[in-house]
C-alpha positions in Angstrom: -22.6 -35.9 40.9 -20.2 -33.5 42.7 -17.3 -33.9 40.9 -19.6 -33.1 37.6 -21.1 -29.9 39.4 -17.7 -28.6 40.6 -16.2 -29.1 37.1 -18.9 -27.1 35.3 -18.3 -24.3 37.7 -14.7 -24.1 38.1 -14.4 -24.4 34.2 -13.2 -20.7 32.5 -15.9 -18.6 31.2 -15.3 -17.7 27.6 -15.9 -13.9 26.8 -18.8 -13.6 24.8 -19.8 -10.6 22.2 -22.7 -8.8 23.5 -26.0 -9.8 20.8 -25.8 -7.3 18.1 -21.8 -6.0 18.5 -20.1 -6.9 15.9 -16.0 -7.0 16.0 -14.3 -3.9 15.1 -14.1 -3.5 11.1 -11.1 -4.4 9.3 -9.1 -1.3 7.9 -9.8 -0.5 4.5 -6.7 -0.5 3.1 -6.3 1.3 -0.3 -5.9 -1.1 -2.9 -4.9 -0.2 -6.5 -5.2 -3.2 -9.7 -3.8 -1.5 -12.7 -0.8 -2.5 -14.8 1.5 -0.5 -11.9 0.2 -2.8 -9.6 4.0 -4.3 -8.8 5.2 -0.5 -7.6 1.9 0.4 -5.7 2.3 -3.2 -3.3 6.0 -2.7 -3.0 5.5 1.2 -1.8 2.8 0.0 0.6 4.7 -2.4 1.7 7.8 -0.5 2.4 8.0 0.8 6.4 10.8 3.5 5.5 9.3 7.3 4.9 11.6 7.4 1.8 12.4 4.9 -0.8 14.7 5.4 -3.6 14.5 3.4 -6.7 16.1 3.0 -10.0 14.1 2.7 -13.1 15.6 -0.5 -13.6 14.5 -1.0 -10.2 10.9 0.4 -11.3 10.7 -1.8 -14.5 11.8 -5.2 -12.2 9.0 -4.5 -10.0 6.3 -3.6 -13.1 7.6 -6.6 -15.2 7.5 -4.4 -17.9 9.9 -1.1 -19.7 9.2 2.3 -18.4 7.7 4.5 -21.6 10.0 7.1 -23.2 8.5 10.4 -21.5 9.0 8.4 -17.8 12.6 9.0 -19.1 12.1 12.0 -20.5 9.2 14.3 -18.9 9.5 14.7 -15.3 5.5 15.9 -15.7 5.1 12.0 -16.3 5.8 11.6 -12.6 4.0 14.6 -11.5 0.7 14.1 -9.7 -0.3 17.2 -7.7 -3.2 19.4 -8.7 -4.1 17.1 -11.8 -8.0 16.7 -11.7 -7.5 13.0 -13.6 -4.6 11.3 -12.4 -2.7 8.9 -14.6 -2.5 5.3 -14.0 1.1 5.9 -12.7 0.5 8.3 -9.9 -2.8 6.1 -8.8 0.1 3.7 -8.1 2.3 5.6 -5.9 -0.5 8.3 -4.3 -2.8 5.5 -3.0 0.1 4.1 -1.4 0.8 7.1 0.4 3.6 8.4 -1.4 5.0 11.5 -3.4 7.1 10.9 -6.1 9.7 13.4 -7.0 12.1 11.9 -10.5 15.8 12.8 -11.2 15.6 12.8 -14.4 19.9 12.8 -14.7 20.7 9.8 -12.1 17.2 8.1 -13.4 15.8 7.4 -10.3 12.8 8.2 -8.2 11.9 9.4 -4.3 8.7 8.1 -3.2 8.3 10.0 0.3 5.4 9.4 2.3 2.7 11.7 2.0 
């Protein structure tokens, strides 16, 4: 009878939530499911403030060919001030990132915002 006693008091205590707190929410991390879906998880996954990529590089990740103006325009790339972004810049801006194109060396700078 003592040996039970002692054990149920010298056992640890597990922490308990109060009633009625819940657990601190999970983030809400900004997701993006369109076709750029391969860029927008590899930017958000990226710890660097800068990343450099190729359009090869671009197209590997996408599984698919860049369009013409993407080689063309750099207005394809350009986000900032447009009331209804493109599908493109959803990938890149809700990954934190700026995208700035060189058109010449074909090749993108996705900075962190």
């Amino acid at each position: 009878m003592f040996a039970s006693w002692w054990q149920r008091l010298t056992r640890p205590v597990r922490a308990q939530p109060a009633p009625g707190l819940n657990a601190a929410p999970e983030p809400v991390l900004k997701s993006y499911s369109g076709e750029y879906k391969g860029l927008h998880k590899y930017l958000r996954e990226r710890y660097a403030n800068r990343v450099v990529l190729s359009f090869g590089e671009i197209e590997d990740l996408l599984g698919f060919s860049l369009p013409g103006p993407a080689r063309l325009q750099a207005e394809w790339w350009d986000s900032g001030g447009v009331p209804h972004r493109s599908a493109q810049s959803d990938s890149w801006t809700l990954a934190s990132r700026t995208a700035t194109v060189n058109l010449l060396a074909q090749n993108v700078l996705f900075e962190r915002s």
